[in-house]
C-alpha positions in Angstrom: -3.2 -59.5 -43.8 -6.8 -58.3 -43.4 -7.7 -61.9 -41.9 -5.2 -61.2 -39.1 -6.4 -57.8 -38.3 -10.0 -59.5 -38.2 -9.0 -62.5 -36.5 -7.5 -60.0 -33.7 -10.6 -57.7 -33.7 -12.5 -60.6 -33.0 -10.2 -61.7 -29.8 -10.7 -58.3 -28.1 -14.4 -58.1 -28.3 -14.4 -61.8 -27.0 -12.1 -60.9 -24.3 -14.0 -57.8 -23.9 -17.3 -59.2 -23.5 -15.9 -62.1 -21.4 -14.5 -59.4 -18.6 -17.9 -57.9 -18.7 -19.6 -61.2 -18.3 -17.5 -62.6 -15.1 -17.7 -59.2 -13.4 -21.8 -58.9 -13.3 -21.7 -62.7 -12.0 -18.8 -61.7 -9.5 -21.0 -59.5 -8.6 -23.8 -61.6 -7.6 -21.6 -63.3 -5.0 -22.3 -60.1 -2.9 -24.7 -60.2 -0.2 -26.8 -57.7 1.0 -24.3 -55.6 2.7 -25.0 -52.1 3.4 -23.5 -49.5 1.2 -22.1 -52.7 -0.9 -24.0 -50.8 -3.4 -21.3 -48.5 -3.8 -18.2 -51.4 -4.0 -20.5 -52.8 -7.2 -20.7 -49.7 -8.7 -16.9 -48.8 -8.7 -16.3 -52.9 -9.7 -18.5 -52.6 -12.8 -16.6 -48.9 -13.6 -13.3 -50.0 -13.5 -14.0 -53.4 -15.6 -15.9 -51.5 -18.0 -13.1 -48.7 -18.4 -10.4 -51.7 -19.4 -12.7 -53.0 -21.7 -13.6 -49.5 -23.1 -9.7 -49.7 -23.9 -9.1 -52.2 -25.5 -11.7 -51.3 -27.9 -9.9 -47.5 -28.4 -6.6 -49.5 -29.4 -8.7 -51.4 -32.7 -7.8 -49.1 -34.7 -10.9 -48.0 -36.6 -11.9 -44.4 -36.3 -15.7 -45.2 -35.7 -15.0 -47.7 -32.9 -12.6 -45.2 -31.2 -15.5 -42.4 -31.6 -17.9 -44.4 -29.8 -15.9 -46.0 -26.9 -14.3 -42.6 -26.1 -17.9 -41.3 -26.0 -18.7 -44.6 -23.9 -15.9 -43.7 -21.6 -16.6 -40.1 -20.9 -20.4 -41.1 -19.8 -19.7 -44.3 -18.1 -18.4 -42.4 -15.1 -20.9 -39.5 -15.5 -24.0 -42.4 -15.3 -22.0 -44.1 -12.4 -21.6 -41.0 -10.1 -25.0 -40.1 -10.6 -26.3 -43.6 -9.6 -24.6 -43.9 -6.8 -25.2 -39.8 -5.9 -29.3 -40.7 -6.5 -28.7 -43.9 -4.3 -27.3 -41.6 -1.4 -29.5 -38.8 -1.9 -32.5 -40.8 -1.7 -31.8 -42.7 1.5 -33.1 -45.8 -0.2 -32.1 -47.7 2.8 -29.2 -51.1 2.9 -31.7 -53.0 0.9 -28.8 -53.2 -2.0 
């Protein structure tokens, strides 16, 4: 019984880890459109929110602890690079 659990633990972080993985070279696809900055930013967020999901639904308290910290400042660190990316006028060059 514990072998399945593990055996299912290990699928998610794979599958969690392979989301993250095809979305940053998805992401390198993108030329240097202006404000594309700000299409990136919400692609990585909403990848790394489902995969901040699956890890609340292992099951283990300290996993759960840590990615519903990870998904409370995700968005926080998000907003605030895109804000700072705005605010600055740091030109189209992303």
């Amino acid at each position: 019984m514990n072998t399945d659990i593990t055996i299912i633990t290990a699928i998610i972080f794979f599958v969690s880890g392979a989301l993250l993985l095809v979305a940053s070279f998805a992401l390198l696809r993108f030329q240097k459109i202006p404000h594309m900055l700000y299409a990136r930013l919400h692609i990585l967020g909403v990848v790394d929110a489902a995969c901040i999901l699956l890890l609340v639904f292992l099951g283990k308290p300290i996993i759960a602890l840590v990615a519903v910290l990870y998904f409370i400042l995700t968005p926080v660190a998000v907003h605030s690079i895109a804000k700072s990316h705005y605010d600055g006028g740091a030109g189209d060059d992303y």
